[in-house]
C-alpha positions as CSV (number, residue, x, y, z in Angstrom):
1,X,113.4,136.8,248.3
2,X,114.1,133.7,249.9
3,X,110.4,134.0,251.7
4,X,108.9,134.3,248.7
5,X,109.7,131.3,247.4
6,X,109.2,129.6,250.6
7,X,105.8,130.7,250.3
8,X,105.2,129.3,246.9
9,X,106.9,125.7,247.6
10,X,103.6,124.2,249.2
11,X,101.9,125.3,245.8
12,X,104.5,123.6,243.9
13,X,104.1,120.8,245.5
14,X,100.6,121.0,245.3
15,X,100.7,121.6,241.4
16,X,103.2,118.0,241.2
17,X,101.1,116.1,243.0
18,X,98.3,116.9,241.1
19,X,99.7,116.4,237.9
20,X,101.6,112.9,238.7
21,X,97.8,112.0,239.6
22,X,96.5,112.5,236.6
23,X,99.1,110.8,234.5
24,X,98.4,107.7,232.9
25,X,99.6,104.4,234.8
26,X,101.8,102.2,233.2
27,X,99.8,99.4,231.7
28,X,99.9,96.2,233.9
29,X,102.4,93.2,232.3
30,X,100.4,90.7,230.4
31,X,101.2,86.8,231.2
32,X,99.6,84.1,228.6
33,X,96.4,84.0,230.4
34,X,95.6,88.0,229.4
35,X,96.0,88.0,225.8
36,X,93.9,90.2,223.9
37,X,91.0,88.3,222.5
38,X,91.6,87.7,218.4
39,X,90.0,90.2,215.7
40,X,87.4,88.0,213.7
41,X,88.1,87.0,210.7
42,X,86.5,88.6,208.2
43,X,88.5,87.2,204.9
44,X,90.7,84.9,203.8
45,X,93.1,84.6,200.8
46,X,93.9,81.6,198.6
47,X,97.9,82.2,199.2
48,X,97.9,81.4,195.2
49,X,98.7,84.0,192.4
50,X,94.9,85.4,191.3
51,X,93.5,83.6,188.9
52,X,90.5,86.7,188.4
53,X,87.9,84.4,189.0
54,X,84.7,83.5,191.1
55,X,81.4,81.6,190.6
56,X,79.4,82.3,193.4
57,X,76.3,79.9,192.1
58,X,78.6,76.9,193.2
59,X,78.7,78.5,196.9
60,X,75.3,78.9,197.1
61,X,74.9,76.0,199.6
62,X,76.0,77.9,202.2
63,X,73.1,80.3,201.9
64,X,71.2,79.6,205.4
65,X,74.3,77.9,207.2
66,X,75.4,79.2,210.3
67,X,78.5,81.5,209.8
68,X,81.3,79.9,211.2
69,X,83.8,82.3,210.7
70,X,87.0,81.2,208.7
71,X,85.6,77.9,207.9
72,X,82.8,79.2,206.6
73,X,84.7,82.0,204.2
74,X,87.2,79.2,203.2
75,X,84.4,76.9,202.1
76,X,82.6,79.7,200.1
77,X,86.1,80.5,198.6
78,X,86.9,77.0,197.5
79,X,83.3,76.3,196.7
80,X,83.6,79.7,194.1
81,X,87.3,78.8,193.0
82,X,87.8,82.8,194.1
83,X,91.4,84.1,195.0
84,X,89.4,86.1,198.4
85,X,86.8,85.7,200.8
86,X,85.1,88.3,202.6
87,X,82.3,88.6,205.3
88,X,79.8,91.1,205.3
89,X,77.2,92.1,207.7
90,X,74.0,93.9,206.0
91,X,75.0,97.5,207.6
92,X,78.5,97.0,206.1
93,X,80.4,100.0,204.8
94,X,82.5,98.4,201.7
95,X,84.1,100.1,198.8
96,X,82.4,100.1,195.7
97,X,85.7,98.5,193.4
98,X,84.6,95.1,191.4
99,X,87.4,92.7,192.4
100,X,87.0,89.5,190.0
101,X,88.2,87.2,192.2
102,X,86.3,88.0,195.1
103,X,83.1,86.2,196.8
104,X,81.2,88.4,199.8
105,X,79.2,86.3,202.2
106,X,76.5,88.2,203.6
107,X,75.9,87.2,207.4
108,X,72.5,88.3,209.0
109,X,71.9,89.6,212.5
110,X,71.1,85.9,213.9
111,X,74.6,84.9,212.5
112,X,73.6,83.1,209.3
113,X,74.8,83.5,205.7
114,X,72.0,85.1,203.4
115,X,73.7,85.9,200.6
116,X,76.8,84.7,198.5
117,X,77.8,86.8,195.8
118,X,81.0,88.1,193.7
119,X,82.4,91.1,193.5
């Protein structure tokens, strides 16, 4: 008995090893310098109670612009007295609710704002 599982301790070992090398590594610390980059910003909120309203035709200037990112969506917001702000690409999957208070701004695929509408 005791040679058997002399015999079988290599494979064992074998087995271990090849297992602790396939496990994942422990990720490496990150200092200030390796920060994960930022998510876009794709809306912004007034921070006020909603007031259920938006007029897009007073945002309208920004039709054309270059998309700034949350500059941008806080101007249209402002600009449409909306309680939200949200960027859209063209190939956008949104939901189909009507929120009053909401202005979309429509970026194209050179990064421009070609639409501003509510909704």
């Amino acid at each position: 008995m005791a040679f058997e599982s002399v015999k079988t301790y290599p494979f064992a070992l074998g087995a271990l090893l090849a297992l602790t090398a396939c496990g994942a590594s422990a990720p490496a610390s990150k200092g200030p310098h390796t920060a994960a980059p930022a998510a876009p910003v794709t809306q912004v909120d007034s921070g006020q109670p909603p007031r259920n309203q938006c007029h897009a035709q007073a945002a309208q200037s920004l039709v054309g612009q270059a998309y700034e990112g949350a500059a941008t969506l806080e101007k249209a917001r402002a600009a449409a007295s909306a309680d939200v702000a949200r960027m859209l690409r063209p190939d956008s999957l949104i939901t189909k609710e009507y929120m009053m208070g909401r202005v979309n701004v429509v970026v194209d695929a050179v990064n421009r704002v070609s639409r501003v509408y509510c909704g």
